[in-house]
C-alpha positions in Angstrom: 0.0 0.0 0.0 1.4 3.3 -1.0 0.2 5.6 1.6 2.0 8.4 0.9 0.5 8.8 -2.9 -3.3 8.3 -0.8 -1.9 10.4 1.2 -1.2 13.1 -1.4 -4.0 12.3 -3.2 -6.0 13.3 0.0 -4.2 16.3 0.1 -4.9 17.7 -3.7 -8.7 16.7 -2.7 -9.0 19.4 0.0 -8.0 22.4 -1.8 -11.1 22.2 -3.9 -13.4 21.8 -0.5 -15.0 24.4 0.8 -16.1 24.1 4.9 -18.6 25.5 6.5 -17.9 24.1 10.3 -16.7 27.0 12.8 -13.5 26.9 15.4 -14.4 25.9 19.3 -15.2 29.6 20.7 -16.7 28.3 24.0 -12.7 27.9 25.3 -11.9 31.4 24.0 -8.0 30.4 23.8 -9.2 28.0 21.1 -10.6 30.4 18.9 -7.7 31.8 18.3 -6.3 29.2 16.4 -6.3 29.6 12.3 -9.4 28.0 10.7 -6.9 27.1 7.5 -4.6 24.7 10.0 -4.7 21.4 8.4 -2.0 18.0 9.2 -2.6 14.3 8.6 0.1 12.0 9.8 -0.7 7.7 9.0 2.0 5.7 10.8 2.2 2.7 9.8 3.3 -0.7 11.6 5.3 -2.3 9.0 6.1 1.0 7.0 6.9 3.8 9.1 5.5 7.2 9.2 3.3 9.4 5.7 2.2 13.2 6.3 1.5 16.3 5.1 0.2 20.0 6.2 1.0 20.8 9.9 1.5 17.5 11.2 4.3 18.8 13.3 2.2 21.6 15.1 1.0 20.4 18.7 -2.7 21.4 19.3 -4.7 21.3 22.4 -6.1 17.5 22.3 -9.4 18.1 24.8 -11.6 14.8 24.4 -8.8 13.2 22.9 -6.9 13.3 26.2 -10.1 11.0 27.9 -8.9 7.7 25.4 -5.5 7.9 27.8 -7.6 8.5 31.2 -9.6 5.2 30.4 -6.6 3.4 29.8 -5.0 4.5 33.1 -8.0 4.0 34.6 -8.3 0.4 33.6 -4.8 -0.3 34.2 -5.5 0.1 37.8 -9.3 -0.8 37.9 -10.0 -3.2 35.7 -14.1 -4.1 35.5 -14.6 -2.5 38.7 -14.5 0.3 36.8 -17.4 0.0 34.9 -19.7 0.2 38.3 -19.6 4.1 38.3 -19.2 4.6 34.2 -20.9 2.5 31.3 -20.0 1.7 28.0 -23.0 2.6 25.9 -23.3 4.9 23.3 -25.1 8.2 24.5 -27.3 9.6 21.8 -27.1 12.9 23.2 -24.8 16.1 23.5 -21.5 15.1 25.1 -22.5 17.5 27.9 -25.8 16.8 28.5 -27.5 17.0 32.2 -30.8 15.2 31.3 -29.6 11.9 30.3 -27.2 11.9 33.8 -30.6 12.9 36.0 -32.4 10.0 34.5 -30.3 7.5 35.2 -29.3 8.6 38.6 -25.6 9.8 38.2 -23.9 7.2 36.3 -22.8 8.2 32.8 -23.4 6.4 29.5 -19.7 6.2 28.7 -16.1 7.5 30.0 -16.1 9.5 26.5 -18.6 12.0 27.4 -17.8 14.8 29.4 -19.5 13.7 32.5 -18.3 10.1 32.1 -14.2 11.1 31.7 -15.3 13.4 35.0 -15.8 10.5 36.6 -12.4 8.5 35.5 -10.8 11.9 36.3 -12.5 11.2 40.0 -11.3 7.8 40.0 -7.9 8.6 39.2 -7.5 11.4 41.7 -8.2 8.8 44.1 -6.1 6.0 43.2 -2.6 8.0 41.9 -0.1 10.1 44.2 0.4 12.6 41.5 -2.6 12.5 39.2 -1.0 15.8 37.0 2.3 14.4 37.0 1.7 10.6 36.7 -1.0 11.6 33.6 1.9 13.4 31.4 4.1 10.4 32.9 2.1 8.0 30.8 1.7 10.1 27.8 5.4 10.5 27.7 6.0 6.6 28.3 3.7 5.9 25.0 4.9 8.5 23.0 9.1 8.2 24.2 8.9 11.7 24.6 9.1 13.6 28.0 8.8 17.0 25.8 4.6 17.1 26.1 2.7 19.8 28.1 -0.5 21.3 28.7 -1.0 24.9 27.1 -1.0 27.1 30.4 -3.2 29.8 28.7 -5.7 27.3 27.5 -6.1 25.5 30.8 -7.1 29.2 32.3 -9.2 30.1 29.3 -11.1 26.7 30.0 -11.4 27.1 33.6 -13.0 30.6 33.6 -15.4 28.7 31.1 -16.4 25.5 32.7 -19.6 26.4 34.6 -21.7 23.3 32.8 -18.9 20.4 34.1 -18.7 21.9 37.3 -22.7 21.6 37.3 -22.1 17.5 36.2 -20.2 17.3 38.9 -22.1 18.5 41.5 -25.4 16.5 39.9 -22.9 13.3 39.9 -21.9 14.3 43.2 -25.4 14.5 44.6 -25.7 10.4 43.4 -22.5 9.4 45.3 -20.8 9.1 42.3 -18.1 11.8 42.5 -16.2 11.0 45.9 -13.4 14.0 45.7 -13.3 17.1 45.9 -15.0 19.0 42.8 -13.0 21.8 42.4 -10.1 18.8 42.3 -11.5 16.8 39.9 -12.6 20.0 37.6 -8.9 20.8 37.5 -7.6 17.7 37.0 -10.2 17.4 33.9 -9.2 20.5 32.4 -5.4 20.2 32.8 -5.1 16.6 31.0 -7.9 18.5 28.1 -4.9 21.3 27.9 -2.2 18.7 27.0 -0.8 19.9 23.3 0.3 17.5 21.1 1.0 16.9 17.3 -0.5 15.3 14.9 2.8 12.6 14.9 2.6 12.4 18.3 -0.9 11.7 18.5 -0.4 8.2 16.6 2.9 7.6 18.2 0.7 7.4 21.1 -2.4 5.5 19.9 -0.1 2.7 19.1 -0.9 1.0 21.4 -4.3 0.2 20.7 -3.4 -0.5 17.1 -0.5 -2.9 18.2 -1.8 -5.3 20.8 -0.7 -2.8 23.6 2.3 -2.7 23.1 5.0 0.4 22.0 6.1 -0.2 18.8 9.6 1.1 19.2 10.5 -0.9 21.9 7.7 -4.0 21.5 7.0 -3.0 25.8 3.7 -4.4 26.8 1.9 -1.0 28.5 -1.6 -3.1 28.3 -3.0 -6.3 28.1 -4.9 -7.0 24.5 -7.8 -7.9 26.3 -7.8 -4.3 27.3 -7.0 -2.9 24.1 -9.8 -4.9 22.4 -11.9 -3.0 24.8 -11.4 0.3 24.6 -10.9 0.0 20.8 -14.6 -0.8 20.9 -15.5 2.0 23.2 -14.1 3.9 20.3 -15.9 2.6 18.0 -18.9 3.1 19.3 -18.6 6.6 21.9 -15.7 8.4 20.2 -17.5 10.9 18.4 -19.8 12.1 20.8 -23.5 11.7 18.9 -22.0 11.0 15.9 -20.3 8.0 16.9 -22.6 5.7 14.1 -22.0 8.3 11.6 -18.1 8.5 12.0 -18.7 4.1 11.9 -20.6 4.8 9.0 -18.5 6.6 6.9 -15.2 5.6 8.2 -15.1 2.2 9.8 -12.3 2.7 12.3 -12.4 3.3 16.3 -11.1 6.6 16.7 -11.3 9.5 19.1 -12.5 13.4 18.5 -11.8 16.0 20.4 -13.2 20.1 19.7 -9.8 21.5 19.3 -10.3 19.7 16.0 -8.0 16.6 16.0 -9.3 13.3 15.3 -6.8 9.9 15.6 -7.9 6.8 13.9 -6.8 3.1 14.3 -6.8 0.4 12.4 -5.6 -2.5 14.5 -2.6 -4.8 13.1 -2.3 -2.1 10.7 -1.8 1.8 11.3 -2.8 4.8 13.4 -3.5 7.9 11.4 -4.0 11.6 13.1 -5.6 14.3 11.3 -6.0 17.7 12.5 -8.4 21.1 11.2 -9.5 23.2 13.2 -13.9 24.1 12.1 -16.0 22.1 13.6 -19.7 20.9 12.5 -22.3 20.9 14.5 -21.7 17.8 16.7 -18.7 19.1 17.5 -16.0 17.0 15.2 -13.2 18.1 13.0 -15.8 18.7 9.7 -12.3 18.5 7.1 -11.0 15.3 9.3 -14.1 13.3 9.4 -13.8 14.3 5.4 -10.4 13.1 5.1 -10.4 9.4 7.3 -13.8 8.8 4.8 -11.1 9.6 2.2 -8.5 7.9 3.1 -10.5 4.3 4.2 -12.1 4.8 0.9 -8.6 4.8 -1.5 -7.4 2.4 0.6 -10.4 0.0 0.4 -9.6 -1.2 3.8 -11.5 -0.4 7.7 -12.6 -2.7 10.3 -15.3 -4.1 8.0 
């Protein structure tokens, strides 16, 4: 499979596509980012690593950071876990109040905001550093200790975050948040402020592509059992309420975040990582949902 020539194909595509999604305004410090940012990165298992556009440019992940909390999470949890968070599909806004009230504190899935509030709660409880131990593991998967948060996005989101402080408290009210809130708020927002690239990104996801394990080194950081699962959790809760339309189009597990990156995986076979900025309404990268459509279609290969 020559990726890169998909890859450029891809690429030739997009400047003849007009976009009518809009940049994340609700964190101010994200709307400052250029609409016209655009970087795919594919890296491939048995052939390295394709790109083009700003695939070197770190971005604020958001939601994307919650795929890493779960996996933490599990790592010490296991299925105990899945007492306080499900793993269903929502159907509804990622932060939705209703759908918590109805089904008396327990989220549908760790993807949605209230259900990576609670992972962030269980975390906070388990780990002696949660901050510190967090970028730990992100620098373990990715071999590099370089990753940060973006300090002036972390304090543009906490001015901001009025409707996760109000899940918390509902949560909190069901016995289902057992620290602090103003703790677990901060702990949310700081791991949402991580920056990262687009390379980076699938250096990272990896692991759920390759049994667990890092490729550069073949470490085991989780058991394939576990991967299995959260690849499926991906699959069918990474897009918020368009995870069956991302299924749909794409065919991969993947996971979204509003600061416009989306990464991909195909297991046994590649992790891809695109990044643009506008948004459409569900609140998904509108040129990257575009471009994995793409770039499962030239390849005539997803999950399916």
């Amino acid at each position: 499979m020559d990726y890169q020539q998909i890859l450029n194909e891809i690429r030739s595509e997009l400047s003849s596509i007009s976009y009518t999604g809009k940049v994340a305004s609700y964190i101010p410090e994200l709307a400052k980012i250029k609409p016209d940012k655009f970087g795919m990165h594919l890296h491939c298992i048995n052939s390295g690593h394709y790109n083009f556009g700003d695939h070197n440019e770190r971005f604020s992940i958001q939601s994307i950071s919650k795929v890493f909390a779960l996996t933490m999470a599990m790592s010490l949890l296991d299925d105990e876990l899945f007492k306080r968070v499900d793993v269903e599909p929502s159907g509804d806004p990622f932060n939705s109040l209703v759908q918590l009230e109805y089904e008396n504190g327990v989220p549908r899935n760790p993807f949605i905001n209230a259900g990576a509030l609670v992972i962030c709660d269980v975390l906070i409880s388990l780990l002696k550093d949660p901050k510190k131990d967090f970028l730990n593991f992100i620098h373990k998967i990715t071999g590099n200790a370089d990753i940060d948060i973006n300090p002036k996005v972390f304090q543009s989101e906490k001015k901001h975050s009025y409707r996760n402080a109000a899940v918390l408290n509902l949560m909190k009210s069901f016995g289902n948040i057992k620290n602090d809130i103003e703790t677990v708020l901060d702990f949310y927002i700081y791991q949402c402020s991580i920056e990262m690239s687009c390379k980076e990104l699938s250096t990272a996801f990896m692991i759920y592509a390759n049994g667990g394990k890092r490729l550069f080194d073949n470490e085991q950081i989780l058991s394939s059992r576990k991967v299995k699962r959260i690849n499926a959790i991906m699959q069918t809760c990474g897009f918020y309420d368009e995870a069956g339309e991302f299924s749909y189009r794409v065919g991969l597990p993947g996971k979204s975040g509003v600061g416009g990156g989306i990464v991909a995986v195909h297991p046994g076979q590649y992790t891809v990582t695109v990044w643009s900025p506008p948004l459409n309404p569900k609140g998904n990268s509108e040129l990257g949902m575009h471009t994995l459509e793409r770039l499962t279609t030239l390849t005539g290969l997803s999950i399916f």
